[in-house]
ROVEX-878308 format. One record per atom (N, C-alpha, C): x, y, z; residue number from 1; atom name; chain. Coordinates in pm, 1 decimal. Each point is the difference from the previous one (the first is absolute). Layout:
<rs>
east/north/up/seq/atom/mol
X/Y/Z/NUM/CA/A
...
</rs>
This chain:
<rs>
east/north/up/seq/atom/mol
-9433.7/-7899.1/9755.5/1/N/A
-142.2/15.9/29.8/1/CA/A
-71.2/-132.6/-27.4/1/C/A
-79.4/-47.0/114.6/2/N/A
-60.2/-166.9/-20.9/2/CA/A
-139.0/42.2/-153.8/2/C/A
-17.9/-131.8/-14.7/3/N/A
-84.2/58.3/-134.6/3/CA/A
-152.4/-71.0/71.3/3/C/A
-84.5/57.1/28.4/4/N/A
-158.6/2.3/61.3/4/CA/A
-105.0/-84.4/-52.3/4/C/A
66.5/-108.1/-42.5/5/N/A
-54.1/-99.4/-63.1/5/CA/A
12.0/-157.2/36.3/5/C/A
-196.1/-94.5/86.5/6/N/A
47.5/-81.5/31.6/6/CA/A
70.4/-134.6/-60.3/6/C/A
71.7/-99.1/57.5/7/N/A
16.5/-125.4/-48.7/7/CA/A
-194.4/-43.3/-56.4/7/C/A
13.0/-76.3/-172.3/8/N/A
-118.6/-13.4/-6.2/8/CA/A
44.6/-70.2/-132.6/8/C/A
-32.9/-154.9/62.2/9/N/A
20.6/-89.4/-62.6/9/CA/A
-110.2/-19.6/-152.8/9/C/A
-8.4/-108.0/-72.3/10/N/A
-109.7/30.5/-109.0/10/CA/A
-141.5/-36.5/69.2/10/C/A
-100.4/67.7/-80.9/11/N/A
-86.5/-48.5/62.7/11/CA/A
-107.3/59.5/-86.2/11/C/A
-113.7/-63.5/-28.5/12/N/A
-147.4/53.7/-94.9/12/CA/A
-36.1/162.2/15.7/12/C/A
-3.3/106.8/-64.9/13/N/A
-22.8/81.8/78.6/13/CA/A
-136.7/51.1/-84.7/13/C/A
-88.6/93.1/102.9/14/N/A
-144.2/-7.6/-9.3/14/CA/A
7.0/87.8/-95.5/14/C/A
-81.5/0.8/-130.5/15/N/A
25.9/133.8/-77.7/15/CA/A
-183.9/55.8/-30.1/15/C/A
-94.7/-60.6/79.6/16/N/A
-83.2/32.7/54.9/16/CA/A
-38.7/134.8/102.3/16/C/A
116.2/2.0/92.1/17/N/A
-48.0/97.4/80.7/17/CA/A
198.5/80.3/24.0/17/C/A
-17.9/125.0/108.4/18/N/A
82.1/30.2/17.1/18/CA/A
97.7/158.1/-92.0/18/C/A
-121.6/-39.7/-121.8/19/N/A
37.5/151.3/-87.9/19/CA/A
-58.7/115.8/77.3/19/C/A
51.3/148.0/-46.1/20/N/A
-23.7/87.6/56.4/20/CA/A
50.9/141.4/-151.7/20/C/A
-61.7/66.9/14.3/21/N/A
60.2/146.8/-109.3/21/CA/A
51.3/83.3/41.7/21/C/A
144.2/-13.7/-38.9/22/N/A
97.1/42.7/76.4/22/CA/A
-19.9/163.7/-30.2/22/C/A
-6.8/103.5/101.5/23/N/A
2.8/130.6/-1.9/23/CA/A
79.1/68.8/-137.0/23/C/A
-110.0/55.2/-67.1/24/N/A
43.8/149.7/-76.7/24/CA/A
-34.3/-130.7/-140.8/24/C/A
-44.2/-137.6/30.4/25/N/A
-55.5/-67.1/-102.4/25/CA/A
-145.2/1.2/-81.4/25/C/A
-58.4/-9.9/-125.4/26/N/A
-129.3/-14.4/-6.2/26/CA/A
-40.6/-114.0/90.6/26/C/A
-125.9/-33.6/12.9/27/N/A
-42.6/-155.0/36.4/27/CA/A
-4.5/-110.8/-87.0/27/C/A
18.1/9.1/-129.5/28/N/A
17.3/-139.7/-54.7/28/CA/A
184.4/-35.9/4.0/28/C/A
46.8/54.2/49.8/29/N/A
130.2/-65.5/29.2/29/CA/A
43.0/-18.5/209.7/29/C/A
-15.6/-133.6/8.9/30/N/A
61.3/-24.3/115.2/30/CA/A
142.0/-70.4/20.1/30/C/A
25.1/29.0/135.0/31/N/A
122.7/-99.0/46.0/31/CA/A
-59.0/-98.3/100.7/31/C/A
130.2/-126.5/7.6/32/N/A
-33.5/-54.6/99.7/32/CA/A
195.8/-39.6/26.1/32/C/A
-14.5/44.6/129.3/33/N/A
122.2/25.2/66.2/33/CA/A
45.3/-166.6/12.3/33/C/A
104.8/-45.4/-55.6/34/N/A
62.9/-125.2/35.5/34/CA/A
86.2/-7.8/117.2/34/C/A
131.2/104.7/32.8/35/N/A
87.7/-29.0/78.9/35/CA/A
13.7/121.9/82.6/35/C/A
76.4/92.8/96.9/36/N/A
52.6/82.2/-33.6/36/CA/A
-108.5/92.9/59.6/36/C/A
80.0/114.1/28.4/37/N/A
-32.6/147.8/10.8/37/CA/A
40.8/124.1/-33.2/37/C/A
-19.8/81.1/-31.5/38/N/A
46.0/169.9/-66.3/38/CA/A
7.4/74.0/92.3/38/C/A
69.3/73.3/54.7/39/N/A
7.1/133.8/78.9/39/CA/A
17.2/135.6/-47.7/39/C/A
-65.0/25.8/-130.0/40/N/A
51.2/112.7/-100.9/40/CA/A
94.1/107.0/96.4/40/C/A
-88.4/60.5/138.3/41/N/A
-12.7/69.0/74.8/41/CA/A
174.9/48.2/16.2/41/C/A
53.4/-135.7/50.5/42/N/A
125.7/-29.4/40.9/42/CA/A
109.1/-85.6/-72.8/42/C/A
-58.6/-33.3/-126.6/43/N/A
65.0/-55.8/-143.4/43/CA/A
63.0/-117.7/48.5/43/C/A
-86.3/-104.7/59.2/44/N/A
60.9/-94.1/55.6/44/CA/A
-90.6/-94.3/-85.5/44/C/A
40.9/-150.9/7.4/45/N/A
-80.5/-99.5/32.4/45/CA/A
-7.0/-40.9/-210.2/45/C/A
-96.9/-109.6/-12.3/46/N/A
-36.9/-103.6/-95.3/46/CA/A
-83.9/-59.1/8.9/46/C/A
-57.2/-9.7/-120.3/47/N/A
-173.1/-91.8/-26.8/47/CA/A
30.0/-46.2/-127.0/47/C/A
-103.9/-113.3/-6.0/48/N/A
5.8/-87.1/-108.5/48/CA/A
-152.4/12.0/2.3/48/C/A
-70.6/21.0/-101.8/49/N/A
-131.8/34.3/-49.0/49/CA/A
-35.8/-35.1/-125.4/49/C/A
-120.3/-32.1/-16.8/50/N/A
-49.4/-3.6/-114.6/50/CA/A
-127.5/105.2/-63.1/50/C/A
25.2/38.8/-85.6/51/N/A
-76.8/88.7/-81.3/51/CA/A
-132.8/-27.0/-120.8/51/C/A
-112.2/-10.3/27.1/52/N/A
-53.3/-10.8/-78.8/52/CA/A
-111.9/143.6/-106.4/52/C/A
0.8/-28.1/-103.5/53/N/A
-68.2/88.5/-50.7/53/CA/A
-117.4/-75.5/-73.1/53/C/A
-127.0/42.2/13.9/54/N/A
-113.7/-53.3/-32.5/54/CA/A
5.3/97.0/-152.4/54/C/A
-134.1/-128.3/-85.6/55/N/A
30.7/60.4/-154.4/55/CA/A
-24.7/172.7/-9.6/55/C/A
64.2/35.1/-84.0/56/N/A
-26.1/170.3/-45.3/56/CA/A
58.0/73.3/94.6/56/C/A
16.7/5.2/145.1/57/N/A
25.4/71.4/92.5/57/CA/A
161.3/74.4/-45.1/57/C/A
23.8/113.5/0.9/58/N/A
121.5/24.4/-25.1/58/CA/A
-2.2/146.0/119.8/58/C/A
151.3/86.1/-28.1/59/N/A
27.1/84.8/112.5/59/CA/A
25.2/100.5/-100.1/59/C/A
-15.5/128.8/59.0/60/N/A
46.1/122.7/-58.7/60/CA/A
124.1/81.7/-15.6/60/C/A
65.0/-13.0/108.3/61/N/A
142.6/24.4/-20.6/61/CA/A
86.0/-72.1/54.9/61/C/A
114.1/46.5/-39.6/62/N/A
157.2/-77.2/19.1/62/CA/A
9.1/-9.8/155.8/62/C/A
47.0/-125.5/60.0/63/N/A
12.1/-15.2/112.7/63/CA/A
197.7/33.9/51.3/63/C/A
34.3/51.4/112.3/64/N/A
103.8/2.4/10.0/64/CA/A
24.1/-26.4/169.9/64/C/A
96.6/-84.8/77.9/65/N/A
18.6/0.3/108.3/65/CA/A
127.5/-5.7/65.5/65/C/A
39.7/-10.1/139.3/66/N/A
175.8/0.3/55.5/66/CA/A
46.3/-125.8/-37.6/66/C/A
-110.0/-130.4/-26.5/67/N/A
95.5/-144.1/17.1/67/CA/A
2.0/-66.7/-119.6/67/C/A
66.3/-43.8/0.0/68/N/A
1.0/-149.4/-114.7/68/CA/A
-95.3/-55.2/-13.0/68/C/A
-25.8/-12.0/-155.8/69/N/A
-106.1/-184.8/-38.0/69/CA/A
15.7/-27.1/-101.5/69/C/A
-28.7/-133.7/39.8/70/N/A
19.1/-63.7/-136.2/70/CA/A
-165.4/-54.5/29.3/70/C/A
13.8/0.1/-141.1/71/N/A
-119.6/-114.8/-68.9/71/CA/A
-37.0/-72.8/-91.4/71/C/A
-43.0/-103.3/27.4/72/N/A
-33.4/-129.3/-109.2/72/CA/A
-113.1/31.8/-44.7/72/C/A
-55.8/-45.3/-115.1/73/N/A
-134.8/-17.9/-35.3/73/CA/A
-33.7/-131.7/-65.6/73/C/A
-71.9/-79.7/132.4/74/N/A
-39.7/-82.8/13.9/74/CA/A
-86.2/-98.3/-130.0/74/C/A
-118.5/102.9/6.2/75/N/A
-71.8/-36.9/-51.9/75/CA/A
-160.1/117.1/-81.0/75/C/A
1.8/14.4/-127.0/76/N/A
-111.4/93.8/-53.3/76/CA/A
110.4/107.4/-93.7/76/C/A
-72.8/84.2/-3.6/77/N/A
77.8/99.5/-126.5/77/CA/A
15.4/145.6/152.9/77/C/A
111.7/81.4/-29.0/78/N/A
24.7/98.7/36.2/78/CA/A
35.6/127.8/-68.4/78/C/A
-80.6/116.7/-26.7/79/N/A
35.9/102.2/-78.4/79/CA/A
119.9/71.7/66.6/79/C/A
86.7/82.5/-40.9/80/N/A
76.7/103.9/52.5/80/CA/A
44.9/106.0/-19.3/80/C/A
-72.5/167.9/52.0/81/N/A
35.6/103.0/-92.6/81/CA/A
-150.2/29.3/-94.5/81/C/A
-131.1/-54.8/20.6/82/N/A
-114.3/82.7/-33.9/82/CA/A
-36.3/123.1/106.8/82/C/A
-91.4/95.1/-101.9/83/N/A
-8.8/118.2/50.6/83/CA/A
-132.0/-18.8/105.6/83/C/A
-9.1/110.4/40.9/84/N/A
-110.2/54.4/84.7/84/CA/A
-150.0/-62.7/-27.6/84/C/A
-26.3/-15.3/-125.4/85/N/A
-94.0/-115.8/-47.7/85/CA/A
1.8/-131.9/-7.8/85/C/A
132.0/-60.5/50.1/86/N/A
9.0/-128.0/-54.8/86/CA/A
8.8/-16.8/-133.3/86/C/A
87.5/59.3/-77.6/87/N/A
-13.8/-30.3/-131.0/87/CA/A
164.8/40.6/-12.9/87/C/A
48.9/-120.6/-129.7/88/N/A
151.8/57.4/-21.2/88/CA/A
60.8/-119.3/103.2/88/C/A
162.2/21.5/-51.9/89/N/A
98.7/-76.3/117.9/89/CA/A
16.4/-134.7/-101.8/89/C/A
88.7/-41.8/56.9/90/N/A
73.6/-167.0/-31.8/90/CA/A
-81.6/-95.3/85.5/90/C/A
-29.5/-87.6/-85.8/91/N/A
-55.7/-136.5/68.9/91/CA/A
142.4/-132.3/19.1/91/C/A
-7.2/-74.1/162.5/92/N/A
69.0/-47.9/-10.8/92/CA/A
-116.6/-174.6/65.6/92/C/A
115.1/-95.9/-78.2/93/N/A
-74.7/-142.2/21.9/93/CA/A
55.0/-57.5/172.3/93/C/A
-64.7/-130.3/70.1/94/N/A
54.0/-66.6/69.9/94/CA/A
166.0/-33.4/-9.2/94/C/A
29.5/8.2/124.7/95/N/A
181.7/-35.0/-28.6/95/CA/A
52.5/114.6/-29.9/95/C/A
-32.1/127.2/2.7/96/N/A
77.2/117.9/-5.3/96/CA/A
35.0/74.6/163.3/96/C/A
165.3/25.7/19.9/97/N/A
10.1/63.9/139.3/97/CA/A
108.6/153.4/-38.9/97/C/A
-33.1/84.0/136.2/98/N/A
11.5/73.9/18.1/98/CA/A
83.5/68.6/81.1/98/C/A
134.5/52.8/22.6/99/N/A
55.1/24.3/157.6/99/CA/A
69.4/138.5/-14.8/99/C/A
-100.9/63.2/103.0/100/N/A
1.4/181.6/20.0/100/CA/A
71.2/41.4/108.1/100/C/A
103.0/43.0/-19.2/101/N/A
56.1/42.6/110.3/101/CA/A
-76.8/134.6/82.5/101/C/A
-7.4/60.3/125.6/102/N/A
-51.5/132.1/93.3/102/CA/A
21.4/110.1/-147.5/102/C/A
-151.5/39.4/37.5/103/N/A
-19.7/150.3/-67.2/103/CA/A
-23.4/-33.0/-171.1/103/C/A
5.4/-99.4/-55.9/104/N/A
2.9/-28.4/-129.9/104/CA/A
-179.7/-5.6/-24.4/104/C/A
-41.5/112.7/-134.3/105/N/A
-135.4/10.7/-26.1/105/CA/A
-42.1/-138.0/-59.3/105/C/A
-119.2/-51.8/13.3/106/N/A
-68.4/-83.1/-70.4/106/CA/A
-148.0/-11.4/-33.0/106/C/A
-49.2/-28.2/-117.0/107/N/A
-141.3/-3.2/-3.7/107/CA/A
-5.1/38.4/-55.6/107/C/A
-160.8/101.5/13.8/108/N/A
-122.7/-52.8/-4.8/108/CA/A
24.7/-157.6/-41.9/108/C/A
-145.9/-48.6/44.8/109/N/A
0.0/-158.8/-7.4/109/CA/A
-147.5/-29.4/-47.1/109/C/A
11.8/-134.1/-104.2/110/N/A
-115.5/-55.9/-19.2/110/CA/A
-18.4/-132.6/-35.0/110/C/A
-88.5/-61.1/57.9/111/N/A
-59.4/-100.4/-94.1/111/CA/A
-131.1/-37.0/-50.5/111/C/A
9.1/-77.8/-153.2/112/N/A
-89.7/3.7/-76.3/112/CA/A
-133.0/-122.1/94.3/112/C/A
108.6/-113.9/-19.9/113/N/A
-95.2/-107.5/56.2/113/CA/A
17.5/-76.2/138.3/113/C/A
85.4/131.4/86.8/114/N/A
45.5/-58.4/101.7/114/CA/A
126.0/-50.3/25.9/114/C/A
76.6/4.2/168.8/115/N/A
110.8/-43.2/-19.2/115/CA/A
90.6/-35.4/153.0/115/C/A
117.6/-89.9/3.8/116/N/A
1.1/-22.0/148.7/116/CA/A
155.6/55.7/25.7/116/C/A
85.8/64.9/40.8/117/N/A
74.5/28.1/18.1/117/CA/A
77.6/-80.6/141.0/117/C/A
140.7/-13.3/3.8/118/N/A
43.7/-19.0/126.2/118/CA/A
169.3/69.7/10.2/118/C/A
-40.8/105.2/169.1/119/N/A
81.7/84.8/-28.1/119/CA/A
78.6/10.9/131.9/119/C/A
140.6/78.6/-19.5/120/N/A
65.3/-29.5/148.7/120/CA/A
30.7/174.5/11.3/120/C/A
-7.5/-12.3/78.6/121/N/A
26.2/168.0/55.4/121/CA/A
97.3/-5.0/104.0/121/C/A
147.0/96.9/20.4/122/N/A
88.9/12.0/91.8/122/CA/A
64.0/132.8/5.8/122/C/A
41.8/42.9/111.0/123/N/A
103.9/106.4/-1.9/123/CA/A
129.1/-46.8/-29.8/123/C/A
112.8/124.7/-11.7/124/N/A
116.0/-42.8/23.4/124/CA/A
9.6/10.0/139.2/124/C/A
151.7/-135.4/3.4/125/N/A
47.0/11.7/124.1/125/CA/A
57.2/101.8/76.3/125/C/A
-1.7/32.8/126.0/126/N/A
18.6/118.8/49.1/126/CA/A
170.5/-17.9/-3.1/126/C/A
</rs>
């Protein structure tokens, strides 16, 4: 299966514009899609994205999906495992990663003072 991602040499990229809140998200956390595409639909395809969470913003429950990710954390503090209030869970620093194989729970999520994530999402091969 070809992987849906163009040739894309280095290059400045705008971190100005181009975010968006990715569905079933609050609004202080956006993405901005780097590479790549998802086909949940048809469990195809790969993206390379970045995740940001603006300060305090956190999620309520455990997230679970069909594909793979991994993730870095870039940059800011990331909670993992507070409750329904945002309160509770492990705090983790910059330089901490992550790699979830399909169907594996994760979350709730928070951060205190903000934070930038960068994450790759894939199926398995057919």
């Amino acid at each position: 299966m070809p992987v849906n991602k163009k040739h894309d040499e280095f290059h400045t990229l705008d971190m100005a514009s181009g975010w968006e809140v990715p569905v079933g998200y609050p609004s202080g956390i956006q993405q901005k899609i780097l590479s790549g595409a998802l086909d949940e639909k048809n469990n195809r395809g790969t993206r390379t994205r970045l995740l940001r969470f603006e300060p305090g913003v956190y999620t309520t429950k455990p997230f679970s999906h069909d594909y793979w990710e991994e993730v870095y954390l870039v940059a800011g503090d990331l909670i993992v495992g507070n409750d329904e209030q945002g309160l509770g869970g492990k705090s983790f620093p910059p330089n901490t990663y992550a790699c979830r194989p399909p169907h594996a729970p994760h979350g709730p999520f928070k951060s205190v003072d903000g934070c930038l994530l960068l994450e790759i999402h894939y199926f398995d091969p057919v």
